[in-house]
VMD Tcl script that draws the C-alpha trace (Angstrom):
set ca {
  {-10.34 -12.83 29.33}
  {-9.79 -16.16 28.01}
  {-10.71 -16.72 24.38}
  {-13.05 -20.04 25.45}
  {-14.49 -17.26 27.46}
  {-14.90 -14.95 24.51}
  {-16.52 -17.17 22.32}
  {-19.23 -18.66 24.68}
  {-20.83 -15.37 24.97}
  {-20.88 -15.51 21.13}
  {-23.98 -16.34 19.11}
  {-23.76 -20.03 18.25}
  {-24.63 -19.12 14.67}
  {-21.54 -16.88 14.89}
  {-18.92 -19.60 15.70}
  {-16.86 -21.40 12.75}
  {-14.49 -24.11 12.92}
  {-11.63 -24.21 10.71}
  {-9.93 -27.25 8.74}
  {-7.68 -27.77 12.23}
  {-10.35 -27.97 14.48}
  {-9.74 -24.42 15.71}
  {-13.31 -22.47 16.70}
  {-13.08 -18.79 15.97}
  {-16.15 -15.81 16.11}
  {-16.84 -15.16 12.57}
  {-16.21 -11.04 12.46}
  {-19.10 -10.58 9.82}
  {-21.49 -12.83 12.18}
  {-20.86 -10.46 15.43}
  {-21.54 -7.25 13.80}
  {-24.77 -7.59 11.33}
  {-24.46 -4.26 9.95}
  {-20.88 -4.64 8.47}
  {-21.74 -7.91 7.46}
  {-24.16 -6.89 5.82}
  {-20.91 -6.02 2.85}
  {-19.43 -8.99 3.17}
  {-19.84 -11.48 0.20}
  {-20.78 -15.17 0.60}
  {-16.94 -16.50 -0.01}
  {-15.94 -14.48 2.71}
  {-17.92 -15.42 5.44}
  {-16.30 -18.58 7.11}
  {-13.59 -18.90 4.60}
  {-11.30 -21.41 6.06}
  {-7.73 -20.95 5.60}
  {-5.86 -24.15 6.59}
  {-5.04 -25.69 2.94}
  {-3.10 -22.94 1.74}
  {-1.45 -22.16 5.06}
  {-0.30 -26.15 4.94}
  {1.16 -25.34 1.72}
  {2.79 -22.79 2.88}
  {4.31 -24.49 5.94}
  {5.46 -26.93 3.44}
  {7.28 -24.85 0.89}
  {9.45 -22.52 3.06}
  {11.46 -22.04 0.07}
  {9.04 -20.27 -2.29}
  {10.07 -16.97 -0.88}
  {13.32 -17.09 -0.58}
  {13.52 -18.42 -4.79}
  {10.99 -15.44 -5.22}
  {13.48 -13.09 -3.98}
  {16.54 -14.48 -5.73}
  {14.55 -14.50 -9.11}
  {13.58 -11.16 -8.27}
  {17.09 -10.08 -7.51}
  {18.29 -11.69 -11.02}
  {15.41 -10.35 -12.67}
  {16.32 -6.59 -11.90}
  {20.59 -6.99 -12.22}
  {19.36 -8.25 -15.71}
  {16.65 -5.61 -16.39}
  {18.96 -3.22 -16.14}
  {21.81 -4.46 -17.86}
  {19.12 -4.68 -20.95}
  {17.93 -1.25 -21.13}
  {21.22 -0.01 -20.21}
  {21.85 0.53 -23.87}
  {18.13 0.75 -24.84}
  {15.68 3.50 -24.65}
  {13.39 3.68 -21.82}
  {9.81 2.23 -22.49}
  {6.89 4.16 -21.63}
  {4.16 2.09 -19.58}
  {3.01 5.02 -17.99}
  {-0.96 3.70 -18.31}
  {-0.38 0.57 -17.83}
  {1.62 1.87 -14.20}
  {-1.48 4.19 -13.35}
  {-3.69 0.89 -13.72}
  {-1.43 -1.04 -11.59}
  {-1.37 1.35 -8.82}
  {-4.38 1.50 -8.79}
  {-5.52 -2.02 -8.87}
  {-2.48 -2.53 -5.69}
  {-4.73 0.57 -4.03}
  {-7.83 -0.73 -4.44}
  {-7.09 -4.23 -2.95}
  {-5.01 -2.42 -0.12}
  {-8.30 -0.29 0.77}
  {-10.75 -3.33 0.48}
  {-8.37 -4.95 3.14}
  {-7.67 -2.49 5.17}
  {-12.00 -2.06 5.47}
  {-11.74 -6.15 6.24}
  {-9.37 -6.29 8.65}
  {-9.08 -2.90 10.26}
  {-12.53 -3.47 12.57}
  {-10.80 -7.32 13.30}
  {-7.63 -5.22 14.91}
  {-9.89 -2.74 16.55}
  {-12.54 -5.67 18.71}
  {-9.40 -7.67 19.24}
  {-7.81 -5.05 20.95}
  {-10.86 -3.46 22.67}
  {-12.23 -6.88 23.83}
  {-9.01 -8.92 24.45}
  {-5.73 -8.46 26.92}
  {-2.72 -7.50 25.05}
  {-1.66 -11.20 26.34}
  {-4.14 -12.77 24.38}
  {-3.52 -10.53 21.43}
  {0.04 -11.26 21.70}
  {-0.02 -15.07 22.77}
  {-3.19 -16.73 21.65}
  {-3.65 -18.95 18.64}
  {-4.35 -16.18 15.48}
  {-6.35 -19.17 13.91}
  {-8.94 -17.77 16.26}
  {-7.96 -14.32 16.60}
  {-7.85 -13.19 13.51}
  {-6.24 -16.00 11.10}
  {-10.28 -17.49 10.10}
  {-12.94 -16.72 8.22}
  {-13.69 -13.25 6.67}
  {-10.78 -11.69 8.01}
  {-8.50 -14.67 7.72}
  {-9.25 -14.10 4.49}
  {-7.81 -11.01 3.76}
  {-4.91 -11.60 5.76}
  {-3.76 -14.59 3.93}
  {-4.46 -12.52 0.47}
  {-2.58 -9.64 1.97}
  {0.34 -12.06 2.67}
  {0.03 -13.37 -0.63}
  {0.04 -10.30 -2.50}
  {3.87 -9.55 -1.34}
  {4.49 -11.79 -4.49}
  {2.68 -9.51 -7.48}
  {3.94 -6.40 -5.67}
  {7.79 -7.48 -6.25}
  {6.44 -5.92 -10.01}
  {6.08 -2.43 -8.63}
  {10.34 -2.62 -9.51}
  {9.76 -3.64 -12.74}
  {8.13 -0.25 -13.85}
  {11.20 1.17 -12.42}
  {13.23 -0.90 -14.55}
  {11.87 -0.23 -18.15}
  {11.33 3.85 -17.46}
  {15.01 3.40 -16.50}
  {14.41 5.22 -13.56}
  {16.96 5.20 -9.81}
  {16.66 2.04 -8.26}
  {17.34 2.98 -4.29}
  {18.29 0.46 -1.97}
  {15.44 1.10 0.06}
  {13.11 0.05 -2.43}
  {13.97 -3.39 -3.43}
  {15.38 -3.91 0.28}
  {12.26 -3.00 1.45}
  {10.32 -5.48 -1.26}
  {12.30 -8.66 -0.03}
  {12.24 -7.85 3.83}
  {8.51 -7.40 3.90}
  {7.91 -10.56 1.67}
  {10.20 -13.02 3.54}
  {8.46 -11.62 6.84}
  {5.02 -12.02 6.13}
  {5.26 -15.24 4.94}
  {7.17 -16.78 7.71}
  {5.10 -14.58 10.28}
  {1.95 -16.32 8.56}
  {3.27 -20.20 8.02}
  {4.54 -19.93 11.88}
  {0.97 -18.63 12.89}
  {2.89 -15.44 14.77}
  {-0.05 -13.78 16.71}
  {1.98 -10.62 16.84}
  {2.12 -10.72 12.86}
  {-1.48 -9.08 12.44}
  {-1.04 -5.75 14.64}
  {2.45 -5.80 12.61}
  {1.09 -5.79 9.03}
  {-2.33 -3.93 9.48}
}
mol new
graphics top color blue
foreach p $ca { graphics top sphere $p radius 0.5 }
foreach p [lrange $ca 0 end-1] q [lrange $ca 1 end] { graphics top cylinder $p $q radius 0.2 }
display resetview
């Protein structure tokens, strides 16, 4: 089923157009019910000015990383001979904030995954532009924020740092890997990227 195909048996009300030109079915449109939860900034948001940005700056990640890198070889040189701190409130708000926004999202963008892949061919999930799959409006949305919030989560490793706690390889490997791929998975508009990070 061809996308052009998909969207003409849309609502007209339904269809937004994003800052490329690229039409997509506004998820919170289609289904009245669950849009019914959806706040105003959500519906239609269009994501093309930061995504430019990001096509723009390719090195922003990659400086993220080394900072981050820097930052814990130097964290724990500090409280090598210190005492560790105790932030344990201030790390039960923070995981709790992260789990929060990872719940809202998931509630955004886990319906999105489920119609694309119950209403389109696994080509079209695969191949087709995610500006109109998934990449606009209230989902688009949440997918650029979930990109996005790779960057605050590299501070999950600083709690680690100041309790003085093991540092596995996993962990920090784990933090740069999944940063470096979502954001060039997002600036290169990789359909595949949103079945992959969902």
């Amino acid at each position: 089923m061809a996308m052009s195909n998909v969207i003409a048996n849309i609502p007209l009300k339904c269809i937004g157009e994003n800052g490329m030109g690229t039409k997509y079915a506004e998820f919170s449109c289609i289904f009245p019910t669950l849009g019914k939860t959806y706040m105003p900034f959500e519906k239609y948001y269009d994501p093309v000015s930061v995504l430019k940005y990001m096509q723009e700056s390719p090195m922003i990640p990659i400086w993220a990383c080394i900072i981050y890198v820097v930052g814990i070889m130097a964290g724990r040189a500090y409280f090598s001979k210190r005492d560790p701190l105790s932030w344990r409130r201030v790390l039960a708000a923070w995981n709790f904030g992260l789990s929060l926004f990872s719940w809202i999202g998931a509630f955004r963008t886990a319906p999105q995954l489920y119609y694309n892949l119950t209403t389109y061919t696994l080509r079209d999930n695969l191949c087709d532009d995610p500006a109109a799959l998934y990449g606009s409006g209230s989902t688009g949305l949440w997918v650029q924020l979930f990109v996005l919030s790779k960057f605050p989560e590299l501070f999950d490793t600083l709690f680690i740092v100041v309790h003085k706690k093991p540092l596995i390889f996993l962990h920090w490997y784990h933090h740069i890997t999944v940063l470096l791929y979502c954001w060039h998975s997002y600036a290169t508009t990789s359909p595949s990227g949103f079945s992959s990070s969902s």
